[in-house]
C-alpha positions in Angstrom: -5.1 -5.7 40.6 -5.6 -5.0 37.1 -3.7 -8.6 35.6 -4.5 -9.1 32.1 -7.4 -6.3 32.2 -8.4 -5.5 28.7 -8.9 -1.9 28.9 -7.9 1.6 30.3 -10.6 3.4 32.0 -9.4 6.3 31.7 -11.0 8.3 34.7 -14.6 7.9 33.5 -17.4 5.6 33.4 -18.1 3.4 30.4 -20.5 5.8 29.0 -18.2 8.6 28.4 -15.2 6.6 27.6 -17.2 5.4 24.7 -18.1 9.3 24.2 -14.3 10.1 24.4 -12.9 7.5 22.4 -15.7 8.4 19.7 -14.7 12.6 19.6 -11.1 11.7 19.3 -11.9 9.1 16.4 -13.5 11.5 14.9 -11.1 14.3 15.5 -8.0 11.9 13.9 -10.2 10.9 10.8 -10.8 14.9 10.1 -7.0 16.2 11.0 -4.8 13.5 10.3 -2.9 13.9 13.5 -4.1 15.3 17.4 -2.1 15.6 20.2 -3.5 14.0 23.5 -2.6 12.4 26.7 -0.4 9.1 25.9 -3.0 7.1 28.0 -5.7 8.4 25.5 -3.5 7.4 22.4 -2.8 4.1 23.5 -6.6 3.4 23.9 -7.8 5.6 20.7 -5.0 3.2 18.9 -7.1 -0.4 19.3 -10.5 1.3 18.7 -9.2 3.2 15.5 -7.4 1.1 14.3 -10.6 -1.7 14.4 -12.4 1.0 12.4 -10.2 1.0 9.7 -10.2 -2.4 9.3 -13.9 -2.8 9.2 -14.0 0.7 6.4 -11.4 -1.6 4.4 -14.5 -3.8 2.9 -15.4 -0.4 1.6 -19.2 -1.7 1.0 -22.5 -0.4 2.3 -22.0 -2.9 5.4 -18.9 -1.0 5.8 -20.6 2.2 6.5 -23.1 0.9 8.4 -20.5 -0.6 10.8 -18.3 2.5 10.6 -21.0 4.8 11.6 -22.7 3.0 14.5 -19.4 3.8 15.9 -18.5 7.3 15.2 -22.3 8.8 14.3 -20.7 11.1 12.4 -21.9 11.1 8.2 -18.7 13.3 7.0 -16.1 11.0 9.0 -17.6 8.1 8.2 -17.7 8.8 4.5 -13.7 9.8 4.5 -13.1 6.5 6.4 -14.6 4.3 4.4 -13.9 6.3 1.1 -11.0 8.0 1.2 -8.5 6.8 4.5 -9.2 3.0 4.2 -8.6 2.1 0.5 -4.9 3.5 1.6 -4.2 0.7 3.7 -6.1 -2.3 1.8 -3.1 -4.3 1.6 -1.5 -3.4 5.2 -2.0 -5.8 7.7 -2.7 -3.3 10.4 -0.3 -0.9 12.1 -2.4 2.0 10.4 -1.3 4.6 13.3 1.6 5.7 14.7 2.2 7.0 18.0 5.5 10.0 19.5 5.5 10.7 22.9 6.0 14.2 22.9 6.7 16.6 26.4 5.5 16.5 29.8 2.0 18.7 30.1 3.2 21.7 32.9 -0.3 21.5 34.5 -0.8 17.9 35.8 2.3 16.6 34.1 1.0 14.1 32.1 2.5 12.5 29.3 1.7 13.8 26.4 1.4 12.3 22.8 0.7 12.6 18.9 -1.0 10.1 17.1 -1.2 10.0 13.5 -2.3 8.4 10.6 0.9 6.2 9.0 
């Protein structure tokens, strides 16, 4: 039984959930808006959404956190510089998620998450 388990594992093991969560991060910082499986939103949601609060300090700290999670240079700068100052006064809530259509393959539920 999963009661009161913090996490979705998604499928994989810890390693490339990590890896996972970290692509789509870093895909949303650069588009704006993907499209993925809802289970993958849901999950992307708490670990984005973490990130933006930490880029909110907007000092070098800031970046340091930011990019020991995404180890990317060019996301982490938009982050910190550009997406985070947006949502300084917000108390969280910085994504939004629509359930979108059924996938015809495996029919999972698919999703859009965006930046609010």
């Amino acid at each position: 039984m999963r009661h009161r388990h913090g996490y979705r594992k998604l499928g994989r093991k810890s390693q490339h959930r990590a890896a996972l969560l970290k692509n789509l991060a870093i895909a949303l910082t650069e588009h704006g808006r993907i499209e993925t499986t809802l289970p993958k939103a849901k999950e992307l949601r708490k670990y984005y959404e973490k990130l933006i609060s930490k880029a909110s300090a907007g000092d070098f700290n800031a970046h340091r956190a930011v990019f020991a999670q995404l180890q990317d240079k060019q996301s982490t700068k938009k982050l910190v510089e550009e997406i985070a100052p947006e949502y300084k006064e917000r108390p969280g809530g910085y994504t939004r998620i629509i359930k979108t259509r059924v996938r015809r393959g495996d029919a999972a539920e698919m999703a859009i998450i965006e930046l609010v």
